[in-house]
MARTI-862921 format. One record per residue (C-alpha): z, y negated, x negated; residue in three letters. Coordinates in nm, 3 decimals, padded with zeros to 5 digits. Each point is the difference from the previous one (the first is absolute). Layout:
# residues N
         Z         Y         X   rest
         Z         Y         X    ALA
...
//
This chain:
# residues 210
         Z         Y         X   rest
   -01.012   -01.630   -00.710    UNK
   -00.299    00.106    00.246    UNK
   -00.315   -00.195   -00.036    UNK
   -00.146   -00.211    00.272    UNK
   -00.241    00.277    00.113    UNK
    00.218    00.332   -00.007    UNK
    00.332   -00.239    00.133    UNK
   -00.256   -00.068    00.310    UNK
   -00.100    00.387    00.085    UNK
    00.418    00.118   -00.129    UNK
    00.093   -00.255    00.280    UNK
   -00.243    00.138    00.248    UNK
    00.102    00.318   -00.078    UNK
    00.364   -00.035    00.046    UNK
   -00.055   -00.162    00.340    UNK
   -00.205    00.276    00.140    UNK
    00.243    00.269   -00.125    UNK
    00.286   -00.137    00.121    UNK
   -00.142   -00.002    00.332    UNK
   -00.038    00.369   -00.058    UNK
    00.364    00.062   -00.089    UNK
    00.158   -00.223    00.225    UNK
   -00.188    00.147    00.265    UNK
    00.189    00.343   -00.032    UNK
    00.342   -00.019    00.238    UNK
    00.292    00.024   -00.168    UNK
    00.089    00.356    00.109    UNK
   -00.305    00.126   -00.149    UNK
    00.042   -00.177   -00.302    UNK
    00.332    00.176   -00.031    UNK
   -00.101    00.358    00.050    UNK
   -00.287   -00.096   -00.243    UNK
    00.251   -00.137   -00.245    UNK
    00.209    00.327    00.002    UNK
   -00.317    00.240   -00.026    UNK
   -00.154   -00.202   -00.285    UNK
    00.391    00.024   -00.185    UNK
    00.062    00.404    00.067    UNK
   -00.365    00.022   -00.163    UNK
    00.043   -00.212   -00.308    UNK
    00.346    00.182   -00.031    UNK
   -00.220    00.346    00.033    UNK
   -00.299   -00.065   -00.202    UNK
    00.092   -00.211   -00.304    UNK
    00.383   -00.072   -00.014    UNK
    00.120    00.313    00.037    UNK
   -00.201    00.172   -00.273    UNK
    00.048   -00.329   -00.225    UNK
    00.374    00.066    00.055    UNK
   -00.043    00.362   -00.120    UNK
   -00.252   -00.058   -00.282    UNK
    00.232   -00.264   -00.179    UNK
    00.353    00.180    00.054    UNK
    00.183   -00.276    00.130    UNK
    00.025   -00.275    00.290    UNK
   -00.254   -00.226    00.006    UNK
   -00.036   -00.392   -00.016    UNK
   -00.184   -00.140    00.265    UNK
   -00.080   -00.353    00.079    UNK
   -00.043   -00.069    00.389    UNK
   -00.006   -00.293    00.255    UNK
    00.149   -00.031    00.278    UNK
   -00.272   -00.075    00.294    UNK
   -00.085   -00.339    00.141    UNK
   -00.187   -00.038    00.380    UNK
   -00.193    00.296    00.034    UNK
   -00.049    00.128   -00.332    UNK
    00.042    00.394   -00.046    UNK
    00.370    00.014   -00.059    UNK
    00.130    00.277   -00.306    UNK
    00.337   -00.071    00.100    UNK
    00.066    00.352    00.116    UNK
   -00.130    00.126   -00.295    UNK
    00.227   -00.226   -00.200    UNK
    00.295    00.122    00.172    UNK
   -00.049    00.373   -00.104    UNK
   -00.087   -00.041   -00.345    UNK
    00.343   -00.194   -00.045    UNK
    00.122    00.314    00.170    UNK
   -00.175    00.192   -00.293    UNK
    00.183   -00.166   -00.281    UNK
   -00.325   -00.242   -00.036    UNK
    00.034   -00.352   -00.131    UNK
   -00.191   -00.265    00.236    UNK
   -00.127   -00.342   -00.130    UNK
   -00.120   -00.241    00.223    UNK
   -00.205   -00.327   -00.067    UNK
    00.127   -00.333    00.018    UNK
   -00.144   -00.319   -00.042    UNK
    00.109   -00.208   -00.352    UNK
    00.205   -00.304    00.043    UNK
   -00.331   -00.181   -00.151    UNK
   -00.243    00.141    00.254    UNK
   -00.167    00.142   -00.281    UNK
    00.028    00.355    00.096    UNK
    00.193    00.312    00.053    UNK
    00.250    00.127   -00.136    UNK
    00.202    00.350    00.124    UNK
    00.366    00.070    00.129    UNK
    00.135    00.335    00.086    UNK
    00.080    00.051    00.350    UNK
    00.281    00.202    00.109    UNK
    00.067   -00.084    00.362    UNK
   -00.230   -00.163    00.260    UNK
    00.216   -00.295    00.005    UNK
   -00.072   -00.065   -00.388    UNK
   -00.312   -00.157    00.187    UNK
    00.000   -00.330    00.118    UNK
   -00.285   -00.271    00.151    UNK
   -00.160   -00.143   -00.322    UNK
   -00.264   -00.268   -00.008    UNK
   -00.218   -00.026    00.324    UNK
    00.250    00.279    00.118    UNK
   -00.141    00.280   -00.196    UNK
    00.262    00.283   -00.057    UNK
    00.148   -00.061   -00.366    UNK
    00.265    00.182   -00.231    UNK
    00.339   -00.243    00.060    UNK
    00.057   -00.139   -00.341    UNK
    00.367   -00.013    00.130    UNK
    00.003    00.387    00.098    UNK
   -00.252    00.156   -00.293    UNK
   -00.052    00.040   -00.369    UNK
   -00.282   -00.143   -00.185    UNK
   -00.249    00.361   -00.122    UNK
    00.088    00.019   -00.429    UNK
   -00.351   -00.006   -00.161    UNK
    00.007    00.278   -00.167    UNK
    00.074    00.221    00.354    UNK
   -00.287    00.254    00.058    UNK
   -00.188   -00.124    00.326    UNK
   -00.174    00.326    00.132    UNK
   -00.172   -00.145    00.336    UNK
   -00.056   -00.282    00.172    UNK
   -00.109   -00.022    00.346    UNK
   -00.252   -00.272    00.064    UNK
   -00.030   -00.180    00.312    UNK
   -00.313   -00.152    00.083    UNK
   -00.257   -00.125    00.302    UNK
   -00.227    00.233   -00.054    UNK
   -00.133    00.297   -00.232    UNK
   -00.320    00.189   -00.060    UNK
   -00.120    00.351   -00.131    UNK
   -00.056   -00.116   -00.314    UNK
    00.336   -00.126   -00.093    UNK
   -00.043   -00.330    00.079    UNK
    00.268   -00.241    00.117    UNK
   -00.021   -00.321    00.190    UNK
    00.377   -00.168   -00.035    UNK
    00.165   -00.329    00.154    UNK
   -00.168   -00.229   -00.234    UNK
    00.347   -00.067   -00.190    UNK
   -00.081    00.206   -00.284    UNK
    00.286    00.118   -00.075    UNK
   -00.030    00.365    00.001    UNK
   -00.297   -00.075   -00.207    UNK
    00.239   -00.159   -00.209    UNK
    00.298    00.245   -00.015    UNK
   -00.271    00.300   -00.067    UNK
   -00.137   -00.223   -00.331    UNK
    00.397   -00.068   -00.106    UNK
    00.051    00.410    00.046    UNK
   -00.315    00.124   -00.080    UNK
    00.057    00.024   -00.405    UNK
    00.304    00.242    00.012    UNK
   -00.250    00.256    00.210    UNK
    00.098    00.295    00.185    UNK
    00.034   -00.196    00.378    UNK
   -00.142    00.118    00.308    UNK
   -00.130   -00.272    00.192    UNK
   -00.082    00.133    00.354    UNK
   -00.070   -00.223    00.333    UNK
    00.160    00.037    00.296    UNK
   -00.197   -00.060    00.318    UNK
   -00.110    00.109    00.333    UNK
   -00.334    00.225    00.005    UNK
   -00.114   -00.300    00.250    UNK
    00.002   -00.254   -00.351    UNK
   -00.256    00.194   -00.201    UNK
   -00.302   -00.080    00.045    UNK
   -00.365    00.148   -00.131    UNK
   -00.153   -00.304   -00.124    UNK
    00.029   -00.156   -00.340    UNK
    00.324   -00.235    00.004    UNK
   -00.032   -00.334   -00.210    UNK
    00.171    00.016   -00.364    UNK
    00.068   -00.178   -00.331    UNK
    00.074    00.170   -00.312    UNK
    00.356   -00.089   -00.038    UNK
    00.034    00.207    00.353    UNK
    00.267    00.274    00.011    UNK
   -00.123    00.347   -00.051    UNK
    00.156    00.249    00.231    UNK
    00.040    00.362   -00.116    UNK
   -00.018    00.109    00.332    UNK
    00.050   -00.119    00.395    UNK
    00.195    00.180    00.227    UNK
   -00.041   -00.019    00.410    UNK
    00.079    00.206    00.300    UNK
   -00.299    00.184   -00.053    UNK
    00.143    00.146   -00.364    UNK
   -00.005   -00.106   -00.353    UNK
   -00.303   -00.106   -00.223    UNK
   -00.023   -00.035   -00.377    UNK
   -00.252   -00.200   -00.221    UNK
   -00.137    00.093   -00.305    UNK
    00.177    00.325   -00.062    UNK
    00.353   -00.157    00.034    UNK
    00.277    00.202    00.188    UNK
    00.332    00.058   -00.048    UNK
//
């Protein structure tokens, strides 16, 4: 849970960023969306896809209002032979848990209409599948590698569930408008990305890349 002080300055955050996002028109946002998917394809799935010798697993959303959508993206790695995973909230609230996707109508309006994983459509992800990247959606994003999220928690969550079996890729997906250069607020149970991808190309933290 965020303390008093950093729940404050997260919620001030969020509010001025999604001024900044909603503020792009729609059209935009889609020619962004595509760029931002041919590069991640390009610069890190591609040569994960030929490093490992198979097709990957990769966990995406499906986007909600005007977040960056990696829909196209999603749509040619199933044409690849990949395996995509998307989130889904638990039946107790209590956070996520992933569903391969197939089709876009194995999505359907989920709580507060969020884009979910039908339970009636998909399978439930086996445990012991090999997750190889997640894309992270977020409000906004910083040079550093930090992350400011929805204040749910629950990739936060889902990254401490899947962090022990190693070897994930946990990249955000944004808009170059939602990174910003100053110091975003955190808490140490905050997700660590690996790297952020936006329009403008494809950055990795801390000597992580696929």
């Amino acid at each position: 849970m965020e303390n008093r002080d950093a729940g404050a300055l997260k919620a001030e955050w969020r509010k001025r960023m999604a001024d900044v996002r909603d503020g792009l028109p729609a059209q935009e946002r889609e020619r962004l969306s595509r760029k931002l998917c041919e590069q991640l394809e390009n610069e890190a799935l591609g040569p994960l896809r030929r490093r490992l010798g198979r097709p990957l697993n990769l966990c995406a959303y499906a986007p909600y209002r005007s977040e960056a959508s990696p829909l196209p993206l999603v749509f040619a790695c199933l044409g690849r032979g990949d395996r995509v995973f998307a989130p889904r909230m638990k039946p107790d609230g209590e956070g996520l848990e992933l569903r391969e996707i197939g089709d876009p109508s194995d999505w359907s309006p989920g709580r507060w209409g969020v884009p979910e994983p039908d339970p009636g459509r998909t399978s439930l992800m086996e445990a012991a599948t090999p997750l190889d990247v997640v894309l992270v959606p977020g409000m906004a994003y910083n040079a550093a590698g930090g992350r400011l999220g929805y204040g749910g928690g629950f990739y936060d969550r889902l990254y401490a569930e899947r962090r022990p079996q190693g070897g994930t890729l946990w990249i955000g997906f944004a808009f170059s408008a939602q990174v910003v250069q100053d110091a975003l607020p955190s808490e140490a149970h905050d997700l660590k990305l690996d790297g952020l991808a936006t329009d403008k190309g494809l950055t990795w933290f801390a000597g992580r890349e696929a």
